[in-house]
C-alpha positions as CSV (number, residue, x, y, z in Angstrom):
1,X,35.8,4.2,-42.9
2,X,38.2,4.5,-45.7
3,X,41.0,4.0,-43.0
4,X,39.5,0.7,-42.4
5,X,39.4,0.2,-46.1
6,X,42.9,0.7,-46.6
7,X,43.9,-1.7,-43.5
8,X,42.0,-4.5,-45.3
9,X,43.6,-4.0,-48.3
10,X,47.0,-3.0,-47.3
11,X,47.7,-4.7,-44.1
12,X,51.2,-4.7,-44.2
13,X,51.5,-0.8,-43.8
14,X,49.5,-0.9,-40.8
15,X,50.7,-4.0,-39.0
16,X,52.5,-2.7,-35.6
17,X,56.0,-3.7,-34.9
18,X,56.5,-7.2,-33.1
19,X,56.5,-5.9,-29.3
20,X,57.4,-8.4,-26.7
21,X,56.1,-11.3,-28.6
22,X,56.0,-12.3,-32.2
23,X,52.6,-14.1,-33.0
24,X,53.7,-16.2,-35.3
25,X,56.5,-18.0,-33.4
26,X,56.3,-21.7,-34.1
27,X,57.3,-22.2,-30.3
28,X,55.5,-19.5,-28.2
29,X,56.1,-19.4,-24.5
30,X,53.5,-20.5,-22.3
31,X,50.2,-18.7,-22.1
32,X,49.6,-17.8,-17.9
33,X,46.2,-18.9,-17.1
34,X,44.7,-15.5,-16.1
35,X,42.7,-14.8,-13.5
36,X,39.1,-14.9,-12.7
37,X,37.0,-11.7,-12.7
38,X,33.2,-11.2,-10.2
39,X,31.2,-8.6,-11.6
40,X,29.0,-7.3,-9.3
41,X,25.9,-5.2,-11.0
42,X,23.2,-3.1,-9.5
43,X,20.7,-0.9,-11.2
44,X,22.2,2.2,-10.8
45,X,21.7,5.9,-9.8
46,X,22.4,9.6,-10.8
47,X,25.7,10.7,-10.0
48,X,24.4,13.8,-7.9
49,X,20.7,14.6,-7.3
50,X,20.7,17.5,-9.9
51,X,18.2,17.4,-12.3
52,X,20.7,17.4,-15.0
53,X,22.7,14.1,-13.8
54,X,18.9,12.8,-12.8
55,X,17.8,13.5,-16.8
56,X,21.1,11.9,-18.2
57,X,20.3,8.5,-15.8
58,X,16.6,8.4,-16.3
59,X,16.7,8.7,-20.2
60,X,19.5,5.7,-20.0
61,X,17.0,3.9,-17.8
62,X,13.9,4.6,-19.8
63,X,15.0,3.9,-23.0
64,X,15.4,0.4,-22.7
65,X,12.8,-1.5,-24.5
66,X,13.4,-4.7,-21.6
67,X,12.1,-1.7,-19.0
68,X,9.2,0.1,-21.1
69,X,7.7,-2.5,-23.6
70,X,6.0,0.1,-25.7
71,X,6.9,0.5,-29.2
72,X,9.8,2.7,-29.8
73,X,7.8,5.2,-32.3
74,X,5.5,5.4,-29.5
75,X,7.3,5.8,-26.2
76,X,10.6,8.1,-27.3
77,X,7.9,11.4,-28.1
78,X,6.5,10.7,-24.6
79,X,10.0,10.1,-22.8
80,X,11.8,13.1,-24.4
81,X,8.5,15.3,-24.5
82,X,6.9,14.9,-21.3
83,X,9.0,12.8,-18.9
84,X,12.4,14.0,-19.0
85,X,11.8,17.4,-19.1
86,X,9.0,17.2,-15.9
87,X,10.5,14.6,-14.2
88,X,14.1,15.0,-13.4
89,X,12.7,18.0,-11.3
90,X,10.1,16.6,-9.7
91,X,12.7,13.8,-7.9
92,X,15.4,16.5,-7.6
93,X,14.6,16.9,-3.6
94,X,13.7,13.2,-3.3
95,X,16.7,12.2,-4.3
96,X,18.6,15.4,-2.1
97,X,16.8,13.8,0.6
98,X,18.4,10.6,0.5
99,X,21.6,11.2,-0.2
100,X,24.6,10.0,2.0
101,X,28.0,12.2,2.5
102,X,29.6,9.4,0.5
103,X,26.8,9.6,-2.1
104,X,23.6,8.1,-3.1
105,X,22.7,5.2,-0.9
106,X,22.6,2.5,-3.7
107,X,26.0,3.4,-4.8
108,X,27.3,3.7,-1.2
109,X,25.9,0.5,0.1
110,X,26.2,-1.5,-3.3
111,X,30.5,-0.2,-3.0
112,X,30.7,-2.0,0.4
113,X,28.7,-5.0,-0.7
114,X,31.7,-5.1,-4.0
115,X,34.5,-4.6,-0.8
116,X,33.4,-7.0,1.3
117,X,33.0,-9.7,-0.7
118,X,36.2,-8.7,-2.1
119,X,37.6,-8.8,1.1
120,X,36.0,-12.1,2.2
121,X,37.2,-14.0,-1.2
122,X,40.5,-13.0,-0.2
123,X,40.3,-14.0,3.2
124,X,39.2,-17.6,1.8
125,X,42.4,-17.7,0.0
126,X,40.9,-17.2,-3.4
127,X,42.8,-14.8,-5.9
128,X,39.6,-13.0,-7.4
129,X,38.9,-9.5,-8.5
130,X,36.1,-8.1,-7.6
131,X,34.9,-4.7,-9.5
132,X,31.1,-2.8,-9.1
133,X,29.4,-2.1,-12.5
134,X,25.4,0.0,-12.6
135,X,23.4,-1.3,-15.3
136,X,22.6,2.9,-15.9
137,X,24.9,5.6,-15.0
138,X,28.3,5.0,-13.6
139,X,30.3,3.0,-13.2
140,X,29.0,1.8,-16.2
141,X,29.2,-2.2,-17.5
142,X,31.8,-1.3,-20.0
143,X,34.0,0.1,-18.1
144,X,33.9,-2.4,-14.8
145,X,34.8,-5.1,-17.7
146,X,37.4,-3.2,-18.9
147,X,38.9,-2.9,-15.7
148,X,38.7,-6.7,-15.1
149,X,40.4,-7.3,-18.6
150,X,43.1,-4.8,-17.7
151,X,43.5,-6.9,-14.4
152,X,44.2,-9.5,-16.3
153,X,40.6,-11.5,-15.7
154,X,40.1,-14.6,-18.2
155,X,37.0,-15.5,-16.8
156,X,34.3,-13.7,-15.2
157,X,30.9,-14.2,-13.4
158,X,28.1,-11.8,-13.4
159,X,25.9,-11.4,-10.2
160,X,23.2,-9.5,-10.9
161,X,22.0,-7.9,-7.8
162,X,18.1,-8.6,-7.8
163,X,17.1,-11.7,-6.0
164,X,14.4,-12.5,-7.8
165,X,14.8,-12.7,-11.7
166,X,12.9,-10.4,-13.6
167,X,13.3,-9.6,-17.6
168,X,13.6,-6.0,-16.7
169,X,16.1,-6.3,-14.4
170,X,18.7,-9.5,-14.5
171,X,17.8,-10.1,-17.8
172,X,19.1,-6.6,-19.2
173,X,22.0,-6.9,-17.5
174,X,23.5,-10.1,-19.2
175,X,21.8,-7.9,-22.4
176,X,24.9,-5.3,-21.4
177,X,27.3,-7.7,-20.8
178,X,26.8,-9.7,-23.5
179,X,26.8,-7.2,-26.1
180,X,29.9,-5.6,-24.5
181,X,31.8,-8.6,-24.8
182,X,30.6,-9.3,-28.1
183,X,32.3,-6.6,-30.0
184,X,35.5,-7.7,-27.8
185,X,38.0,-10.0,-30.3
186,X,39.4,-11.9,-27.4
187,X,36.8,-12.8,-25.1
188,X,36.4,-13.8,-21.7
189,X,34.3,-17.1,-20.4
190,X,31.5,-15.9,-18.4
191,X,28.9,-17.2,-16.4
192,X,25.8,-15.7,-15.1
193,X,23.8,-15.8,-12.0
194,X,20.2,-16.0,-12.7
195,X,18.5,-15.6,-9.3
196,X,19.3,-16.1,-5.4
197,X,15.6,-15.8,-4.0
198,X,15.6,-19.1,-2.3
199,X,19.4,-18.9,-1.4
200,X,19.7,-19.5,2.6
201,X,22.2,-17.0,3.2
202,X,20.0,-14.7,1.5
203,X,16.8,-15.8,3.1
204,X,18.6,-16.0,6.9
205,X,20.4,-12.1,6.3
206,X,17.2,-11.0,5.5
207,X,15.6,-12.8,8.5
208,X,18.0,-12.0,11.2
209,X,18.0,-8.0,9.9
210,X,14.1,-8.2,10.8
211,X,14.5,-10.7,14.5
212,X,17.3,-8.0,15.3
213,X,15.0,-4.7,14.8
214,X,12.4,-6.8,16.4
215,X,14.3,-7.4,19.3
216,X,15.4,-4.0,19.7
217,X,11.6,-2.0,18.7
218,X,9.3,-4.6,19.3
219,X,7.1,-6.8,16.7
220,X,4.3,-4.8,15.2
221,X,0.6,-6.1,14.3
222,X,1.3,-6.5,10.8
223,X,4.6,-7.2,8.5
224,X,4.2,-5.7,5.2
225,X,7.2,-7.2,2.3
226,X,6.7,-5.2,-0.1
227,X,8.0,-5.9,-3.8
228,X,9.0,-3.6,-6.5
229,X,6.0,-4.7,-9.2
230,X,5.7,-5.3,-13.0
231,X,3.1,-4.9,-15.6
232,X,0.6,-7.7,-15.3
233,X,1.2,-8.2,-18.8
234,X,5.2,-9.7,-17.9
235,X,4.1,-12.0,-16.4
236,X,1.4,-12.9,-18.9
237,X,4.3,-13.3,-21.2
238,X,6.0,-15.7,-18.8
239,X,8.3,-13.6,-17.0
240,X,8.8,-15.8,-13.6
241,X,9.3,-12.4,-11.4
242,X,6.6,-12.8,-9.1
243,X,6.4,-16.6,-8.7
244,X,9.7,-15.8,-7.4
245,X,8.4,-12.7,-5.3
246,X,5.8,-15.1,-3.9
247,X,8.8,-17.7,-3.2
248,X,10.7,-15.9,-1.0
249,X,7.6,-14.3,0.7
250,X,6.8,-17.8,1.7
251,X,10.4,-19.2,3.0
252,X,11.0,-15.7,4.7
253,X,7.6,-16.0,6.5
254,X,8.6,-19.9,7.9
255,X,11.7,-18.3,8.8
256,X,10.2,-16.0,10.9
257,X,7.7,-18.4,12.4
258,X,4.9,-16.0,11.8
259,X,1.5,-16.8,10.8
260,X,0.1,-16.2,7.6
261,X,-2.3,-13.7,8.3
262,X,0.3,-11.6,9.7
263,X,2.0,-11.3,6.9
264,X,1.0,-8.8,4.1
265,X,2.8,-9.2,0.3
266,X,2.1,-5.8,-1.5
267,X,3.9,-4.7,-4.9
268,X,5.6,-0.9,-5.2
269,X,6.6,1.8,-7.8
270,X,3.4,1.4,-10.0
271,X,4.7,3.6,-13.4
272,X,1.8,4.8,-16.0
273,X,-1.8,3.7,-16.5
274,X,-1.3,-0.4,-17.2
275,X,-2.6,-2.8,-14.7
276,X,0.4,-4.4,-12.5
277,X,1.0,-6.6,-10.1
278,X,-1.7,-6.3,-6.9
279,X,-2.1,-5.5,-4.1
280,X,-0.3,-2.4,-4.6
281,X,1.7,-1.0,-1.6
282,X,0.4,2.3,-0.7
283,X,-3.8,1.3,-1.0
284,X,-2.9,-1.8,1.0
285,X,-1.5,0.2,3.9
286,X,-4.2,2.5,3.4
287,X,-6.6,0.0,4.0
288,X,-4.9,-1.6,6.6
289,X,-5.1,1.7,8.5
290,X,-8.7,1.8,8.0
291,X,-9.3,-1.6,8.8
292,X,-8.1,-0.9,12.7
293,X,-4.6,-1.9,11.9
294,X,-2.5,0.5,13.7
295,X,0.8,-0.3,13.9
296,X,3.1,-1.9,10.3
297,X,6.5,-2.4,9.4
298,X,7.0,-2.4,5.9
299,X,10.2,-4.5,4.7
300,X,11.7,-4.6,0.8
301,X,12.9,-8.4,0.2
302,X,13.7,-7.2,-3.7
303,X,16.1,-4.2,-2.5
304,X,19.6,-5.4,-1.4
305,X,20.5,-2.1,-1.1
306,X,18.7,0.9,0.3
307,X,17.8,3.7,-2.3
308,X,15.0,5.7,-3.2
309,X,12.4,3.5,-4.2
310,X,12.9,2.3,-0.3
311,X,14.4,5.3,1.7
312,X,12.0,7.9,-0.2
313,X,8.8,6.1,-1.4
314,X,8.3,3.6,1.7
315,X,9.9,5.0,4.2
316,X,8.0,8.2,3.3
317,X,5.2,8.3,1.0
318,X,3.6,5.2,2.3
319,X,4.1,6.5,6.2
320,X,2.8,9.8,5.4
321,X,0.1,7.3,3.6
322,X,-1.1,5.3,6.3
323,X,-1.1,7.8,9.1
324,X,-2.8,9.9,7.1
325,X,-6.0,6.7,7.1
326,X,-5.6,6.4,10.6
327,X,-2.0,4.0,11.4
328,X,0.2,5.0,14.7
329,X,3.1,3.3,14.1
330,X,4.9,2.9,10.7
331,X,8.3,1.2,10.5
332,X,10.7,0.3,7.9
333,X,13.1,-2.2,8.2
334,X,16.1,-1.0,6.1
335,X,17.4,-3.1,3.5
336,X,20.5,-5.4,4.4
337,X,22.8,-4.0,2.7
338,X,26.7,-3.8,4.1
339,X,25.1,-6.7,6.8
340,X,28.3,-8.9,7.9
341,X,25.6,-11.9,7.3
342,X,24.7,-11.1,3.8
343,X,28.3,-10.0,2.4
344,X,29.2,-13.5,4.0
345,X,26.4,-14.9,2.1
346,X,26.8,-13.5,-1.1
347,X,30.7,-14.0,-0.8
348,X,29.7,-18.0,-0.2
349,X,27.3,-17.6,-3.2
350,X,30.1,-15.9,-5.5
351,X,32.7,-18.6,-4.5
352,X,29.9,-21.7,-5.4
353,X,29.4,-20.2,-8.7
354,X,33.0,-19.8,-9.5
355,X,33.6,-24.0,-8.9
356,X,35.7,-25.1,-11.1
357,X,37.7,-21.8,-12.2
358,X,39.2,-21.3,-8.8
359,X,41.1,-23.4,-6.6
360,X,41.0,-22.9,-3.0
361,X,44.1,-23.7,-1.3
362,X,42.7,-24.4,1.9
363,X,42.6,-27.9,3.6
């Protein structure tokens, strides 16, 4: 503090030497234009599945007031007292029994998604860098910005990787971002994507994932989308997360030319005692079961990437759920992840939203 002091009052002492440019030239050489920076940004994961790495991300996670809207006084006792010390042990073999050689599958699959498009903006002649940020955990927002900065990037778009907005989720990320590049003194532009859940690319990746494992297994009696939910009382407070949940449900089923009443939209990952968005996953299959339904596939339209909330909890849980009432045959349809389709989709989505800071040299 008093070192700052002194630099306010005594600047000269502290200015550093003139380097390769003086500042104060009356006839400075031309600025170079910079480049343009895509930051790519998922939720994030533990960097192993030990229960120390899983505390360090879930207290990260769960202390943002856009993810648990409970008063601070009130929720930080019940986070540090109860749920990080029962709960990073409790997921320690979930998360073991997910994880890839290359690591956990929302890191591995969201690393290709970053390299592909990469690859593909390249291959379209555009000179963009590409770099992978996690909302919690590593690599963190900071640093992915850093490393565009450093790579000379004057401009860079955000893509949050949740089709449908939600405040908890796209909204927290340009929170990050924001305040990242706020305490910057010379900033970038940026731009944000709010939402792709009615994007076509999108829409037909998520489509032909489902026609193809169709094709190959046979269609079941029922397709079950299942969403990850939200306290009723978001949306009460105008969040637009399941209108947009309900969007896509619709332009997926006409996609898949399926009637209506084969089509079941069910909401996941309920968390405490408040009321949230219905049906929920695991009664619905449940009841399905019971009903005489015997065979399901369950499919995750919110997940672009596979992780535990899909590979443990659907694939898993809600099997074990609805055999258990009575089911044959459960299914799920993995996420679309490194898909050739949807990289080439969310390259083409990346390279619309950068109009106008990019200049593609093809004719």
């Amino acid at each position: 503090m008093f070192l700052r002091l002194f630099k306010y009052l005594w600047p000269e002492r502290y200015l550093p030497e003139p380097q390769q440019e003086d500042p104060f030239n009356e006839d400075p050489p031309p600025r170079a234009p910079g480049k343009v920076g895509v930051l790519l940004v998922n939720l994030g994961t533990p960097d192993t599945p030990s229960p120390k790495d899983i505390r360090k991300y879930l207290g990260e996670f769960l202390s943002d007031p856009r993810v648990i809207e409970i008063p601070r006084y009130l929720w930080k006792p019940i986070l540090h007292g109860m749920v990080l010390r029962r709960r990073p042990k409790r997921l320690e073999p979930r998360y073991a029994g997910v994880w890839m050689q290359e690591g956990s599958p929302l890191m591995v699959y969201s690393r290709r998604q970053a390299d592909g498009v990469r690859a593909a903006l390249q291959a379209a002649g555009l000179d963009v860098v590409v770099e992978l940020g996690m909302r919690y955990g590593n690599p963190s927002i900071p640093d992915a910005i850093t490393k565009l900065r450093a790579q000379g990037c004057e401009r860079i778009l955000t893509v949050p990787l949740y089709p449908q907005y939600a405040a908890s989720t796209t909204a927290t990320v340009v929170d990050a971002v924001t305040r990242h590049v706020g305490r910057l003194r010379d900033q970038p532009e940026m731009r944000f994507i709010k939402r792709f859940h009615e994007e076509p690319a999108y829409l037909d990746a998520l489509a032909g994932r489902i026609e193809r494992f169709w094709l190959e297994h046979g269609k079941p009696q029922k397709l079950v989308m299942s969403f990850h939910g939200l306290p009723r009382y978001s949306i009460e407070l105008g969040d637009p997360y399941y209108r947009d949940c309900m969007e896509t449900a619709r332009l997926l089923t006409q996609r898949l030319s399926l009637p209506r009443d084969q089509i079941e939209v069910t909401f996941q990952s309920r968390f405490g005692t408040a009321r949230w968005l219905e049906p929920y996953t695991e009664p619905t299959l449940k009841a399905l079961a019971a009903s005489g339904t015997t065979e399901v596939d369950v499919v995750c339209p919110g997940f672009v990437a596979d992780c535990l909330e899909t590979l443990e909890e659907i694939s898993l849980e809600c099997r074990d759920a609805f055999i258990g009432a009575g089911g044959r045959q459960f299914r799920y349809i993995p996420a679309i992840n490194d898909d050739p389709a949807w990289i080439a989709g969310l390259a083409s989505l990346v390279e619309r939203h950068l109009q106008g800071w990019t200049q593609t040299p093809r004719t």
